[in-house]
C-alpha positions as CSV (number, residue, x, y, z in Angstrom):
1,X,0.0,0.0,0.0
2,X,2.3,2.4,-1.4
3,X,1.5,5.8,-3.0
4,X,4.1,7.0,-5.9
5,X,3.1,11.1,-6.7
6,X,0.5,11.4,-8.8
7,X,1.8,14.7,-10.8
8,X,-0.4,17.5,-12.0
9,X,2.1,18.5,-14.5
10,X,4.3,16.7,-15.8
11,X,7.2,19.3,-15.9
12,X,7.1,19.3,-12.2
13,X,7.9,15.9,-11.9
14,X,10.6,13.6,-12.2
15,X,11.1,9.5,-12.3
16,X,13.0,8.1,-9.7
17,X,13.7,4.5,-8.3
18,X,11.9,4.1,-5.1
19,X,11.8,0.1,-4.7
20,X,14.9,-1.5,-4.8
21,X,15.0,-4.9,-5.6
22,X,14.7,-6.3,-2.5
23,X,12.0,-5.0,-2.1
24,X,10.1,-5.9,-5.0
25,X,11.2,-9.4,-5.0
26,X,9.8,-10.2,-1.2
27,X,6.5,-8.2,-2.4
28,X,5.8,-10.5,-5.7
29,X,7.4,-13.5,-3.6
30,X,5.2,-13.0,-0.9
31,X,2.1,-13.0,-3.0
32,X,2.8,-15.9,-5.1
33,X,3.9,-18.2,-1.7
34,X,0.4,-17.1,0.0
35,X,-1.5,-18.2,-3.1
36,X,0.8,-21.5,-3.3
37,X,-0.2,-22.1,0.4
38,X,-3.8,-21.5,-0.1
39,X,-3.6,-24.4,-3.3
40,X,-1.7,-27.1,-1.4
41,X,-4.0,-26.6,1.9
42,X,-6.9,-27.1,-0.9
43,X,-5.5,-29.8,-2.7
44,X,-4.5,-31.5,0.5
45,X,-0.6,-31.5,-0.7
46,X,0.3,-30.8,2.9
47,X,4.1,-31.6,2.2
48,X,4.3,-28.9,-0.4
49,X,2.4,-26.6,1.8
50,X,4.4,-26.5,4.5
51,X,7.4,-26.1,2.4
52,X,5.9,-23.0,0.9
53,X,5.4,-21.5,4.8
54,X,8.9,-22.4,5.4
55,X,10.0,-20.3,2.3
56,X,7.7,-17.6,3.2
57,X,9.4,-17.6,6.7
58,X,12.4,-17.2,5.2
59,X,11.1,-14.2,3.3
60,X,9.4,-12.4,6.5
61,X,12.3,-12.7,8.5
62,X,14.3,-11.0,5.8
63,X,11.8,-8.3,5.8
64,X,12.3,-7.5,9.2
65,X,15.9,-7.2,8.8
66,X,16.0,-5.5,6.0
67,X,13.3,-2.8,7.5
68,X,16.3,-2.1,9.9
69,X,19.5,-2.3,7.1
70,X,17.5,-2.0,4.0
71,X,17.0,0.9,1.3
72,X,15.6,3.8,2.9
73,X,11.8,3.1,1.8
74,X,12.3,-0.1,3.0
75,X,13.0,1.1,6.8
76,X,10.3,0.8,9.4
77,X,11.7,3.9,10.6
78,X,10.8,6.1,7.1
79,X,7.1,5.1,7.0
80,X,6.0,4.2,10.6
81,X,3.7,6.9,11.8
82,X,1.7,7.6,14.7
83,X,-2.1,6.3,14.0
84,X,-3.3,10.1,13.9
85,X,-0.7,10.4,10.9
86,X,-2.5,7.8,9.0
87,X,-6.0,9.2,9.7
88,X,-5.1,12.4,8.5
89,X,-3.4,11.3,5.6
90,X,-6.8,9.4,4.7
91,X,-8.9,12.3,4.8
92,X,-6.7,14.1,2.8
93,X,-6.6,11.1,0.4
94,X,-10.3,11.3,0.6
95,X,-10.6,15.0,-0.6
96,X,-8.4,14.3,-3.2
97,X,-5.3,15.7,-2.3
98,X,-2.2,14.9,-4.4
99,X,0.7,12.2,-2.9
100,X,3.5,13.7,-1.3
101,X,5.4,10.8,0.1
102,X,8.5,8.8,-1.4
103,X,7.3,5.2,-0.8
104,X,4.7,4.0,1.6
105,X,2.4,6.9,3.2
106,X,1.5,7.1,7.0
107,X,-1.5,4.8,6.3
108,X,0.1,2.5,4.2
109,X,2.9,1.9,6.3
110,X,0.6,0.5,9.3
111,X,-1.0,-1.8,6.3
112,X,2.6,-3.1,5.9
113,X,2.8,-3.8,9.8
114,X,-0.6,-5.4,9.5
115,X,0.1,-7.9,6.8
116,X,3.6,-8.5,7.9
117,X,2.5,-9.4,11.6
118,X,-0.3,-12.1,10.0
119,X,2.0,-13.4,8.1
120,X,4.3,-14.2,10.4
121,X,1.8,-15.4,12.7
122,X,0.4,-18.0,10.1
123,X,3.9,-19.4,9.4
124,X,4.8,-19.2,12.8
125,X,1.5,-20.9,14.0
126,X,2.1,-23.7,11.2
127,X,5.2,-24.6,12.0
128,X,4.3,-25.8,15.5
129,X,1.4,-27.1,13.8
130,X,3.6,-29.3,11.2
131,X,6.2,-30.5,14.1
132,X,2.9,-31.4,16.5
133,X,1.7,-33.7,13.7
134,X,4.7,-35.0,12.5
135,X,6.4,-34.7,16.3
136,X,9.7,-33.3,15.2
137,X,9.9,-30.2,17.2
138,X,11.4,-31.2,20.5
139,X,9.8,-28.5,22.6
140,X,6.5,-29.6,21.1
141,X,6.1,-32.2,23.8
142,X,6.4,-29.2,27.1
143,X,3.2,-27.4,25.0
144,X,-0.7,-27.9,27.0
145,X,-2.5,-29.6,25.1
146,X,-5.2,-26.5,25.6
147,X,-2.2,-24.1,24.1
148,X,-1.3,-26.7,21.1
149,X,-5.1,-26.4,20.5
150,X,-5.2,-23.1,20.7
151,X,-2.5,-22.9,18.1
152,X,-4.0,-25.0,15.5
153,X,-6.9,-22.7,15.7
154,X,-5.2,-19.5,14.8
155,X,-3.4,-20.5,12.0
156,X,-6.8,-22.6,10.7
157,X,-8.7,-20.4,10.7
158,X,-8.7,-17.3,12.9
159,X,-4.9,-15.7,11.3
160,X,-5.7,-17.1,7.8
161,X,-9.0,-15.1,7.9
162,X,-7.6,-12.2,9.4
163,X,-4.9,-11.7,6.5
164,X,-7.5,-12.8,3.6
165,X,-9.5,-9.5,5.1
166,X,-6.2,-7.6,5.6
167,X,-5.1,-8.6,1.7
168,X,-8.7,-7.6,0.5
169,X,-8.3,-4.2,2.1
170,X,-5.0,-3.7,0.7
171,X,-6.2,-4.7,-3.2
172,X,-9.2,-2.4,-2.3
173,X,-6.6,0.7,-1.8
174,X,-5.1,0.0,-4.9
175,X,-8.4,0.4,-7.1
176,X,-9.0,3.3,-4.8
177,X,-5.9,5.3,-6.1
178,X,-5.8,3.8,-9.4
179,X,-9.3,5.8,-9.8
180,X,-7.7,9.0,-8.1
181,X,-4.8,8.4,-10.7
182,X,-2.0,6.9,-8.8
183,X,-0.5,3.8,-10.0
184,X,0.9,1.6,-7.3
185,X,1.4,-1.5,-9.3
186,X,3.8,-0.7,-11.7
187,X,6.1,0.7,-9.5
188,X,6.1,-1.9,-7.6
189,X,7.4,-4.0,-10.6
190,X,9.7,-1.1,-12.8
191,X,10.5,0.5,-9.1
192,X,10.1,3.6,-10.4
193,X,8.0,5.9,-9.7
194,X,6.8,9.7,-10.0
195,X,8.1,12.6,-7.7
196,X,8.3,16.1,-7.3
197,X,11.4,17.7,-8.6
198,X,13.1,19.1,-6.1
199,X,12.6,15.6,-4.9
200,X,15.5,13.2,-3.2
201,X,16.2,9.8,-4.3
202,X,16.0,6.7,-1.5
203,X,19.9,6.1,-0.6
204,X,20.0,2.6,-1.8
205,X,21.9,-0.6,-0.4
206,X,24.3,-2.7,-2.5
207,X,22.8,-6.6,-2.8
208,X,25.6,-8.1,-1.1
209,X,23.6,-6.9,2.3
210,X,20.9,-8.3,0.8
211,X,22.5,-11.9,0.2
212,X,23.8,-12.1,3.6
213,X,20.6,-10.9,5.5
214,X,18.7,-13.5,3.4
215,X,21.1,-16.6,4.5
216,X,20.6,-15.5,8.4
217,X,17.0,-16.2,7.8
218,X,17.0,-19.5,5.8
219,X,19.6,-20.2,9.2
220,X,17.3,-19.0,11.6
221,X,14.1,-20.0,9.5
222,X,16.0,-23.8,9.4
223,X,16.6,-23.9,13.1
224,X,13.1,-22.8,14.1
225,X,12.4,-25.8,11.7
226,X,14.0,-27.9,13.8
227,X,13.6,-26.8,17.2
228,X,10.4,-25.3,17.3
C-alpha cells in the first residue's frame, strides 16, 4: 500500500527509483507463496504446503531485517507513523489531495505492519502445527494440550482469515488510487515511480547486504524448523 506522486504537471515531476529490488522481490514473492499455500491446503498437498510456509518464513524474516538495514523506503523507521498520521493522511486522500510521500504513506505503512504481523503469525503458527503432527519439534512435547489447540486454531482459521480480510483491504486501496490516478502497481514492478522535482532519491543498499541478511534467515528459519 504504497502511493508513488501522482503529478499535476508533468514538468514538475521527475522518475525516480523508489523500490529496490529487494524490495520488490519479497512483495511479488510473498504474493505468489500465500497463493501457493492457499492451493496445497486445498488440494490437500500438505508436504508442499508446508514447504511454501517455510519459504515464506524465510522471506518475512528477511523483511524484518532489511526494515532495519535495508533501502531507505524499506526502513520501518521512514514510514511508521503515529495512528493520527495515517487518519489524517486518509482524509486528505479522501478529498483528493495529491501524494507527497517517497514510498509507503502514514496509512500504508501500518497496512505493511498489519500484513507483515499475520504473516508471520500463520507461518509461525504452522510450524508448531507441522512439528505437532509430525512430532519433530522437541519442545513440542512441554506445550498444554489447551495451548497446542489453541495454536492450531489461529493459523486454521482465525490468522488465515484475518490476512484474507487484511489482503482484501489492501487490493481495495489499490483500485482506490488507481481511480484517483496513482498507480501503485507498476512501480512496484519497474521501481520507479513519479516525484516532485526538487525531490530526493531513496539512498540505496548494495545486494551483497541483501545476500547475507537472506542466508541468516533461511539459518534461523531452518533452526526454528527444527527446534520449534
Amino acid at each position: 500500500m504504497s502511493a508513488p506522486v501522482a503529478p499535476e504537471r508533468r514538468s514538475e515531476t521527475q522518475t525516480i527509483l523508489v523500490w529496490d529490488l529487494p524490495i520488490r522481490l519479497f512483495h511479488w514473492l510473498a504474493v505468489a507463496l500465500i497463493a501457493a499455500a492457499y492451493a496445497t491446503w486445498r488440494l490437500n498437498w500438505m508436504v508442499w504446503h508446508a514447504r511454501a510456509g517455510y519459504l515464506l518464513l524465510v522471506l518475512l524474516l528477511f523483511r524484518l531485517l532489511w526494515g532495519f538495514l535495508g533501502a531507505d523506503t524499506a526502513r520501518f523507521k521512514t514510514f511508521v507513523a503515529a495512528p493520527s498520521s495515517a487518519l489524517r493522511h486518509l482524509r486528505r486522500f479522501l478529498r483528493g489531495a495529491p501524494e507527497l510521500e517517497i514510498g509507503h504513506n502514514p496509512a500504508g505503512g501500518w497496512m505493511v505492519l498489519l500484513l507483515i504481523g499475520l504473516m508471520l503469525g500463520q507461518t509461525l503458527t504452522g510450524l508448531y502445527v507441522d512439528n505437532d503432527i509430525a512430532d519433530e519439534g522437541p519442545l513440542t512435547e512441554f506445550v498444554p494440550a489447551s495451548l497446542a489447540n489453541a495454536i492450531a486454531a489461529l493459523h486454521d482459521e482465525f490468522i488465515w482469515d484475518a490476512l484474507l480480510a487484511a489482503i482484501a483491504l489492501h487490493a481495495l486501496a489499490i483500485v482506490l488510487y488507481a481511480a484517483k490516478g496513482a498507480d501503485l502497481v507498476t512501480p512496484m514492478i519497474t521501481g520507479r515511480a513519479h516525484a516532485p522535482a526538487n525531490a530526493r532519491a531513496p539512498r540505496l543498499v548494495g545486494l551483497g547486504r541483501a545476500a547475507i541478511l537472506l542466508a541468516c534467515s533461511a539459518l534461523a528459519t531452518a533452526l526454528l524448523v527444527r527446534f520449534l
